[in-house]
C-alpha positions in Angstrom: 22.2 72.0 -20.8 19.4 69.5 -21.6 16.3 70.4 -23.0 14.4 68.9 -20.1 16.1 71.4 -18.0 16.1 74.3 -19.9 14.3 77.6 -19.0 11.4 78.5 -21.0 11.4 80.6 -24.3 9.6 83.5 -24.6 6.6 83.5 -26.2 6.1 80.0 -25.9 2.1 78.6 -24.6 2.3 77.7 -21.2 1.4 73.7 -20.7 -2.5 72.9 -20.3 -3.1 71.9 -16.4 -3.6 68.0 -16.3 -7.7 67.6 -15.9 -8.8 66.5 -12.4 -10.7 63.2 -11.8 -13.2 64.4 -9.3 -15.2 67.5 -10.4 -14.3 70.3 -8.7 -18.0 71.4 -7.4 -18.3 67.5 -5.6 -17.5 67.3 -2.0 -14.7 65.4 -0.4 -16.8 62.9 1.3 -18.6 61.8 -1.7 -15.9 59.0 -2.4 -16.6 57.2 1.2 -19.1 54.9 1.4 -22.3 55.7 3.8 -23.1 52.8 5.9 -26.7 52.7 7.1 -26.8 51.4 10.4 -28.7 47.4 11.3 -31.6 48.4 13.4 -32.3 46.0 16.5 -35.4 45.1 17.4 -36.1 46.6 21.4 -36.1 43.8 23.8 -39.5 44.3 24.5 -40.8 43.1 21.2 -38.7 39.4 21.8 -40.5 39.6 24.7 -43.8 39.6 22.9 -43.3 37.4 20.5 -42.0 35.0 23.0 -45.3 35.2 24.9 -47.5 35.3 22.1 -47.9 31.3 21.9 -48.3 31.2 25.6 -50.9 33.6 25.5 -52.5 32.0 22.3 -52.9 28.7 24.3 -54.7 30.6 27.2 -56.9 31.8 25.1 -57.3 28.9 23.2 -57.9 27.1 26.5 -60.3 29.0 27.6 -62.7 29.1 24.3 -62.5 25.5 24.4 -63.6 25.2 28.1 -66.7 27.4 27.0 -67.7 25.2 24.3 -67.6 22.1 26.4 -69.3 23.7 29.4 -72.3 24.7 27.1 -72.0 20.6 25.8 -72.1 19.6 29.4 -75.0 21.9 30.3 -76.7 19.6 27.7 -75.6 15.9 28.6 -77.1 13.8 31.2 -74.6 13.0 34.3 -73.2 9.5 33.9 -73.6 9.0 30.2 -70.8 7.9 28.1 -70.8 11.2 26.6 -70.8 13.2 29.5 -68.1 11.2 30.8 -66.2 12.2 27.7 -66.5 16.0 27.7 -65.6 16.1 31.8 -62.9 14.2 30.7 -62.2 16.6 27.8 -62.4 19.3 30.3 -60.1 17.7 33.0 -57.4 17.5 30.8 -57.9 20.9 29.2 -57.4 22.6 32.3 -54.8 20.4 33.7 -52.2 23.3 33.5 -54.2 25.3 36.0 -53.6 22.3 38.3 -50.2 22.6 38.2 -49.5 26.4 38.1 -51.6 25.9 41.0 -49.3 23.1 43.0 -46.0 25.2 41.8 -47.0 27.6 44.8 -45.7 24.8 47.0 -43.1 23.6 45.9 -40.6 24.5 48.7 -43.4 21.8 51.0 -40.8 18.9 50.1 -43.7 16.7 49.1 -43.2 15.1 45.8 -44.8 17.3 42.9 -46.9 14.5 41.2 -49.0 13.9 44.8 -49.1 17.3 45.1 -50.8 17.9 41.4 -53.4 14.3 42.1 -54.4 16.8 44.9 -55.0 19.8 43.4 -56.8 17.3 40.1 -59.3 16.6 43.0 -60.0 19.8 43.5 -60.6 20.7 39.5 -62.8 17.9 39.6 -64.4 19.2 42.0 -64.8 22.6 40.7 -66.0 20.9 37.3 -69.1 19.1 39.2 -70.2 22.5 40.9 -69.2 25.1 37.9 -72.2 27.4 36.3 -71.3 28.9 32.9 -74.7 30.8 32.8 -73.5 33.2 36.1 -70.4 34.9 33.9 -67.4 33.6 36.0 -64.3 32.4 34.0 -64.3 29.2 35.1 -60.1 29.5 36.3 -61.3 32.2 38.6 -63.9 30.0 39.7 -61.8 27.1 40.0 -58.5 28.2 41.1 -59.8 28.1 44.9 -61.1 25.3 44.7 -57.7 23.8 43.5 -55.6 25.6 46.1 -58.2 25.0 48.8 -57.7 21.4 48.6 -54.2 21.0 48.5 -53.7 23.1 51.4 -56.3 20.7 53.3 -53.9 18.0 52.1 -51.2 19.3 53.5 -53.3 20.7 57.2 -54.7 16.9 57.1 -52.2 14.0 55.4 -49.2 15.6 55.8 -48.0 17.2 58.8 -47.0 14.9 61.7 -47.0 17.5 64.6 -49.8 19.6 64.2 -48.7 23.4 64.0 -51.0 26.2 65.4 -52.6 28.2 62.7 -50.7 31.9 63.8 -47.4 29.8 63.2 -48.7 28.3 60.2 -49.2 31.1 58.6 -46.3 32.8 60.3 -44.3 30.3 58.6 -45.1 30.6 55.3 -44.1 34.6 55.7 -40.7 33.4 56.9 -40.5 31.6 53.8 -40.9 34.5 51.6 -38.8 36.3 53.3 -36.0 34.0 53.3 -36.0 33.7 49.4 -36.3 37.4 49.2 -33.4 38.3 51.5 -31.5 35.2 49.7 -32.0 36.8 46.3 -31.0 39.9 47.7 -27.9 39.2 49.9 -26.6 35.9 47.5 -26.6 34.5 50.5 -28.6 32.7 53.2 -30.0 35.6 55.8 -29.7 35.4 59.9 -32.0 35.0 62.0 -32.0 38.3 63.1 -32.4 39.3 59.5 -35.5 37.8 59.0 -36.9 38.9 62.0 -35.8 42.5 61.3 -37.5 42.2 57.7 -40.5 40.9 58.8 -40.5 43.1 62.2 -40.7 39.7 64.4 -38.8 38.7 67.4 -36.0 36.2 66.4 -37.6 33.6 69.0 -40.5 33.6 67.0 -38.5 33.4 64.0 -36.6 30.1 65.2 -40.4 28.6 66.3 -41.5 28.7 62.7 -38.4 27.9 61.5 -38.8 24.5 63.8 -42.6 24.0 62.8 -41.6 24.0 59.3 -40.3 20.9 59.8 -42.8 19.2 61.4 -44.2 17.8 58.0 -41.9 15.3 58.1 -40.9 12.6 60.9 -37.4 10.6 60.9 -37.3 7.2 61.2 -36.4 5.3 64.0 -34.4 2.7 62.5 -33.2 4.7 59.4 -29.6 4.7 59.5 -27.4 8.2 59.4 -26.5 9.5 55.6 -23.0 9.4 54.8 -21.6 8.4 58.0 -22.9 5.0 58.2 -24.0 5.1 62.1 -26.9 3.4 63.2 -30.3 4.7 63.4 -31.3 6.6 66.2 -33.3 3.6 67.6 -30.0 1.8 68.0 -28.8 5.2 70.2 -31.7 5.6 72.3 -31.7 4.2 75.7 -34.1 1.6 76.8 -35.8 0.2 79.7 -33.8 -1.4 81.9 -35.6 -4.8 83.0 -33.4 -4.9 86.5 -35.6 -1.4 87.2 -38.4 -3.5 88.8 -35.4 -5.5 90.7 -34.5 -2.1 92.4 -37.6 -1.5 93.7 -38.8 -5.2 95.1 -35.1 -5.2 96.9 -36.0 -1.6 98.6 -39.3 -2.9 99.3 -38.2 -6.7 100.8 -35.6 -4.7 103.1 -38.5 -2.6 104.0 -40.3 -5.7 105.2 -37.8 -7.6 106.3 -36.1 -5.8 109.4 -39.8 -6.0 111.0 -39.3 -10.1 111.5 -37.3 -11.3 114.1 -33.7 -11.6 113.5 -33.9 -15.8 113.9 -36.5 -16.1 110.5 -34.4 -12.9 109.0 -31.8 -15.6 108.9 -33.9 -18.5 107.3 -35.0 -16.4 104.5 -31.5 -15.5 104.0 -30.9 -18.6 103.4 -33.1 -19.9 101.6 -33.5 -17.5 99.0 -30.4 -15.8 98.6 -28.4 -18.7 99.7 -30.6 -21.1 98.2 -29.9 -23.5 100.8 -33.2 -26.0 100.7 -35.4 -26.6 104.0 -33.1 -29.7 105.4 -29.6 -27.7 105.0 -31.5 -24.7 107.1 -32.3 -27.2 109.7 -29.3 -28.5 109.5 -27.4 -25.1 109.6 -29.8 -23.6 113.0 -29.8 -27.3 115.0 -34.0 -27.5 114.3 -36.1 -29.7 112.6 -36.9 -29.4 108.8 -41.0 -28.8 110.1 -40.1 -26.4 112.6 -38.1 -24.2 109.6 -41.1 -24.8 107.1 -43.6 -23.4 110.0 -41.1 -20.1 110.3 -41.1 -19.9 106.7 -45.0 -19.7 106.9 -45.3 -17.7 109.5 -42.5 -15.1 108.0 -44.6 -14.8 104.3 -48.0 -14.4 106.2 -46.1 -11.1 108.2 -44.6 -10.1 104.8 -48.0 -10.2 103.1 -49.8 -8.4 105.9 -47.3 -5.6 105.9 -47.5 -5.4 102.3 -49.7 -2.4 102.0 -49.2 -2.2 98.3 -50.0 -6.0 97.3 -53.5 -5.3 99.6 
């Protein structure tokens, strides 16, 4: 038997236990490592800071339209430097010109007439501003703007002119339209609008159709795509042979009241277009005696012409 395997004496020490790594009084989760959780900002506070400069230039905008309007106040009209702060002030408040024209941009009308416009208006508004009455001068203003390119569009625009009900009934089919558009992801019915904005659906189609009346279609414009001709090309015209019809019904009118013998001359000699001689020829009479019937045949005609008296 081997010493490693043999059974312990008696009265030997028992072996030392082996000492522990750990202390005993620690805990077991002292050896994993705590992680302290990345906090995120809340969405809100991008938000902010994303409309901090925005609202930074408002501000700034507005402070600096105060200090030129008191300048102004000061400045005779038409000197050089008034010309320059109402010029300074122009362009300072150019953005509320075309916040402004954004409202109508669904109008098809090209953006940059749209925002000359509405500059017409902020001139205006300029001339006629008082800083001493307490108005922010965008609240004054903003009417003004709006005011005049609605006038464009009432006066320069439209080539049918729309009734104001259908006008107005228009623009609320409008909004409706993008709302229900938005909301479906898709393009509503008609029956859809009319149910949202508690209209019939004949009155939808109306504005619908005056809508379009700010624009007219050329003539001679040729087709998109297809390559057919302009409508000009596919409209009928006026047929010259019209006024034909109408002598012919008339001459037959007046010609079955003559006798049948200068019936028979004129026959000849305008639808045959025989000359005088080949008449007289053709009846057995002299050339005079046809030119006398002819004579006496027009001044019949003429007096039975009611509608040449």
């Amino acid at each position: 038997m081997s010493a490693s395997t043999a059974p312990p004496q008696e009265g030997a020490p028992a072996p030392a236990p082996a000492p522990s790594v750990l202390p005993a009084t620690a805990p077991a989760q002292a050896a994993t490592p705590v992680q302290t959780p990345v906090q995120t900002p809340a969405p809100t506070q991008f938000q902010d800071t994303a409309a901090a400069p925005e609202k930074r230039r408002g501000a700034d905008t507005r402070a600096l339209t105060q200090v030129l309007f008191a300048q102004l106040k000061d400045l005779r009209p038409g000197s050089p430097e008034h010309s320059r702060v109402r010029g300074a002030l122009i362009e300072a408040n150019l953005p509320l010109v075309r916040y402004a024209a954004a409202r109508f941009r669904s109008r098809n009308e090209p953006m940059e007439d749209v925002v000359q416009v509405g500059t017409i208006g902020l001139i205006n508004a300029i001339d006629r501003f008082d800083p001493d009455r307490g108005v922010q001068f965008p609240t004054f203003a903003m009417p003004t703007v709006v005011g005049e390119i609605k006038r464009y569009f009432r006066d320069n625009v439209r080539t049918v002119h729309v009734p104001r009900r259908l006008h107005e009934l228009w623009v609320q089919v409008n909004s409706a339209t993008e709302d229900l558009t938005t909301a479906f992801g898709r393009s509503p019915t008609t029956a859809e609008i009319a149910e949202r904005l508690r209209i019939t659906e004949e009155e939808v189609l109306s504005c619908i159709e005056a809508g379009r009346s700010y624009h007219a279609t050329s003539l001679e414009a040729a087709q998109e795509g297809d390559g057919l001709p302009g409508l000009l090309d596919r409209l009928g015209y006026e047929d010259p042979a019209l006024d034909g019809v109408e002598h012919r019904d008339l001459v037959r009118h007046l010609l079955v009241q003559l006798p049948e013998r200068e019936q028979r001359i004129l026959l000849l000699r305008y639808y045959s277009n025989l000359t005088q001689s080949q008449i007289s020829a053709e009846l057995g009479v002299s050339q005079m005696h046809v030119s006398r019937l002819l004579a006496r045949s027009f001044a019949r005609l003429r007096s039975a012409n009611r509608i040449e008296a």
